[in-house]
DRENDO-1510 file (C-alpha; in Angstrom, 1 decimal, always signed):
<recs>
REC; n; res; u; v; w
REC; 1; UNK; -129.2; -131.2; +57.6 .
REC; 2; UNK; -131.2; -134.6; +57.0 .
REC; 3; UNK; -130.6; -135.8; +53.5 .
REC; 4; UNK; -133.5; -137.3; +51.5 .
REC; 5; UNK; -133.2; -140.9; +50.3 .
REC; 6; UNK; -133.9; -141.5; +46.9 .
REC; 7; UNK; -137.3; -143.7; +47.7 .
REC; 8; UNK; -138.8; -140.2; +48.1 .
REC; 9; UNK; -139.2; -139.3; +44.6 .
REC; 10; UNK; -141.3; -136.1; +45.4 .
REC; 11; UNK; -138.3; -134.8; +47.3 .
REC; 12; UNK; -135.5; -134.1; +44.5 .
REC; 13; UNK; -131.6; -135.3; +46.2 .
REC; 14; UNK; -129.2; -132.6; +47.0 .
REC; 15; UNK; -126.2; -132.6; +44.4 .
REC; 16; UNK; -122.3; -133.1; +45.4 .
REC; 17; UNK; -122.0; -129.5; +45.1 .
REC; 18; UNK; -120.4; -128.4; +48.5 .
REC; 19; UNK; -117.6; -129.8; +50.4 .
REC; 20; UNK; -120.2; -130.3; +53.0 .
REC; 21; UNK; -122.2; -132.6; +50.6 .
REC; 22; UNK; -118.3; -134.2; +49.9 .
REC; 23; UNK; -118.0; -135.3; +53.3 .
REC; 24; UNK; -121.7; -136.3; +53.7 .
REC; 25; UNK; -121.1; -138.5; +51.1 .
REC; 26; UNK; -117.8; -139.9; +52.1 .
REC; 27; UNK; -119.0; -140.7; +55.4 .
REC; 28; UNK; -121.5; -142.7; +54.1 .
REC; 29; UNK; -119.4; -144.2; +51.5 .
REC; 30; UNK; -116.8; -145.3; +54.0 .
REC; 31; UNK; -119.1; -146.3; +56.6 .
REC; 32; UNK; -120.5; -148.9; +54.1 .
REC; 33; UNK; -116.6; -149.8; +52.9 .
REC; 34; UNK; -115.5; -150.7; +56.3 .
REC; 35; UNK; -118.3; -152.7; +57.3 .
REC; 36; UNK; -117.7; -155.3; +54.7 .
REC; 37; UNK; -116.2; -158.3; +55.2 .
REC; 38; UNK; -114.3; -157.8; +51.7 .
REC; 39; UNK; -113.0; -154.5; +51.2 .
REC; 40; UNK; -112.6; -153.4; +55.5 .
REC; 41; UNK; -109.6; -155.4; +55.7 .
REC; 42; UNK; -108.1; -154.5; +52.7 .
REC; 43; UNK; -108.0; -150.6; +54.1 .
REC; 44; UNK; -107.5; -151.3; +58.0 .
REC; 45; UNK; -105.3; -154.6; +58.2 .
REC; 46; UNK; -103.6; -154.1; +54.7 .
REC; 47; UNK; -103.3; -150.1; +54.3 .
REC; 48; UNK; -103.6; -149.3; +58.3 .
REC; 49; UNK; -106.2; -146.0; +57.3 .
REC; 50; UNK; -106.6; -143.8; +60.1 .
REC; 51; UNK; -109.8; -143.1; +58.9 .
REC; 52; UNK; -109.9; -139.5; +60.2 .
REC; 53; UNK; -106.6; -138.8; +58.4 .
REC; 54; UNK; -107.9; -140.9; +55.1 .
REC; 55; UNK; -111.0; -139.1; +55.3 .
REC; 56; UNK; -108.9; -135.3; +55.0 .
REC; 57; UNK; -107.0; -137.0; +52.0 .
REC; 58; UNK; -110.0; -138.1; +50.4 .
REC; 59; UNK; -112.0; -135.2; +50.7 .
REC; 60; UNK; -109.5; -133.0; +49.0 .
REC; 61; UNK; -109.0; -135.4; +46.2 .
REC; 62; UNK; -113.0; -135.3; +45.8 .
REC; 63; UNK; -113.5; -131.5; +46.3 .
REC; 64; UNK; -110.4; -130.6; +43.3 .
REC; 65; UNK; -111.9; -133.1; +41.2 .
REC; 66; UNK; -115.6; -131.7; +41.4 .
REC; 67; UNK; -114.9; -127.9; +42.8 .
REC; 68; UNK; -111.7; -127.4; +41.1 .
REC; 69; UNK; -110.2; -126.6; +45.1 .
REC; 70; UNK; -106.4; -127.1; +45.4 .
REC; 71; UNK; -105.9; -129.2; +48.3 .
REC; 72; UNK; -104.5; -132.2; +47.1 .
REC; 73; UNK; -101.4; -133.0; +46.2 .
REC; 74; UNK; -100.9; -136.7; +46.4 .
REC; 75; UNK; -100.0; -139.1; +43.5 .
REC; 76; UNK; -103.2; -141.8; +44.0 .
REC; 77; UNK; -101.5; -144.3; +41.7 .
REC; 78; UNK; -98.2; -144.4; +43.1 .
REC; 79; UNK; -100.0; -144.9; +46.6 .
REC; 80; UNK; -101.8; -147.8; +45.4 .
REC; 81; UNK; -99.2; -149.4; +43.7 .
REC; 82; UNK; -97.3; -149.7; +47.1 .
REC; 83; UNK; -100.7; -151.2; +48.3 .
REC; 84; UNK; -100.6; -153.6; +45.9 .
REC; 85; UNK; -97.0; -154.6; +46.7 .
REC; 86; UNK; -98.2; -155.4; +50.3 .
REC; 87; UNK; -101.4; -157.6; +49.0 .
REC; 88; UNK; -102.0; -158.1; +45.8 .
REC; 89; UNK; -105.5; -156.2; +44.3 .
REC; 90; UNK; -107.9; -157.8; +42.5 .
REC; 91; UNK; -110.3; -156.5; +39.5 .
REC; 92; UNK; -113.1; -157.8; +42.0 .
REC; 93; UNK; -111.9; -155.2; +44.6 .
REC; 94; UNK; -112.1; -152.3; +42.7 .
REC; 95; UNK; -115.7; -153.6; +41.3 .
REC; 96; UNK; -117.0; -153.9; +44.7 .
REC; 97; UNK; -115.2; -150.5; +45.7 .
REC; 98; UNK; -117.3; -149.2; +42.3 .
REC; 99; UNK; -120.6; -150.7; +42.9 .
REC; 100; UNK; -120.6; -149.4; +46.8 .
REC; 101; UNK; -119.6; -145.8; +45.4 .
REC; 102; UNK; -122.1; -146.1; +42.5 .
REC; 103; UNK; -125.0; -147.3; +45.3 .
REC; 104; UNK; -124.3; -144.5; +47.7 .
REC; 105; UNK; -124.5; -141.7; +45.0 .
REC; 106; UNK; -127.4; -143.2; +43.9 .
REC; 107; UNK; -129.3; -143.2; +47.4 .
REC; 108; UNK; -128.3; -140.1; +48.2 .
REC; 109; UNK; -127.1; -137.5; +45.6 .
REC; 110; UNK; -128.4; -136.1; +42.3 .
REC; 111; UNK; -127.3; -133.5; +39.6 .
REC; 112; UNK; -124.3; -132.5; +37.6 .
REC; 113; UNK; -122.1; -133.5; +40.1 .
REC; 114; UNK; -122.9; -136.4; +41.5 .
REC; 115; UNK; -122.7; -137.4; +37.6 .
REC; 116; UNK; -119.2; -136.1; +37.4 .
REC; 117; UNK; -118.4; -137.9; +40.3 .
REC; 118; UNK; -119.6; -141.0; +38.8 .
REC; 119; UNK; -117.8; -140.9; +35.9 .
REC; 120; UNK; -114.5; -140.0; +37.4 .
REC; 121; UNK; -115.0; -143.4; +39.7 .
REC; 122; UNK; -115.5; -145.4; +36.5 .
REC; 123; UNK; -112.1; -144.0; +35.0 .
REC; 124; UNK; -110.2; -144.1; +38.7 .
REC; 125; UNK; -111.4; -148.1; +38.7 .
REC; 126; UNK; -111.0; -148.9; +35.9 .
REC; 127; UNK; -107.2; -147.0; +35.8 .
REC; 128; UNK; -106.5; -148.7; +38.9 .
REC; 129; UNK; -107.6; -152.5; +37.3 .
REC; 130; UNK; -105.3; -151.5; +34.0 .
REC; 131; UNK; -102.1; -150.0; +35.6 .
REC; 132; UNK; -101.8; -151.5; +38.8 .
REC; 133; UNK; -104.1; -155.2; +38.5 .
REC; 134; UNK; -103.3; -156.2; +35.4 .
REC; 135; UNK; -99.7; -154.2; +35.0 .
REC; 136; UNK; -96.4; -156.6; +35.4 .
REC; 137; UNK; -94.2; -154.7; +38.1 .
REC; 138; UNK; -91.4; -153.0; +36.6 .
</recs>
């Protein structure tokens, strides 16, 4: 399936609506995160992602969130907590983390959602910056 970029605006953009769509989008998303120079060594030097296994983890997260599946059964915080214990995360991490899922959405998806799915990254980023950035360890 070829997806439609958004500078066809006579062409409306498929919706998040379809663990296909998920992983459409997540490859995109990721392919963009790991070829920065900011946030790519954060998940390959500091988290050591084996993408294909992150990619499984993160699509279940993303398909019980917007499709109500039950495949994941992880604690998110708690995993980047111990992230943060190895290198530190900054609130300018989980902006640029936001601003690349916001611009890939954008692009590429459209609809109910793709809306959800925005709103849920704005409350994950911004959870992450309160409880974890600017937290003291306990």
């Amino acid at each position: 399936m070829s997806k439609v970029k958004s500078d066809s605006p006579a062409v409306s953009l498929p919706d998040l609506d379809s663990p296909q769509r998920i992983r459409e989008f997540l490859d995109d998303f990721y392919g963009a995160i790991l070829a920065d120079a900011v946030l790519a060594p954060v998940f390959l030097e500091v988290a050591g992602i084996d993408l294909r296994v992150h990619l499984g983890h993160i699509q279940a997260y993303w398909e019980k969130l917007l499709l109500s599946h039950d495949g994941y059964h992880r604690h998110t915080m708690n995993i980047h907590r111990a992230l943060h214990a190895k290198k530190p995360l900054t609130d300018a991490e989980f902006d640029r983390w936001l601003g690349f899922f916001q611009s890939t959405i954008h692009a590429n998806f459209a609809g109910p959602y793709a809306d959800r799915a925005l709103l849920i990254a704005n409350h994950v980023a911004a959870n992450m910056k309160e409880h974890i950035v600017r937290k003291p360890a306990d």
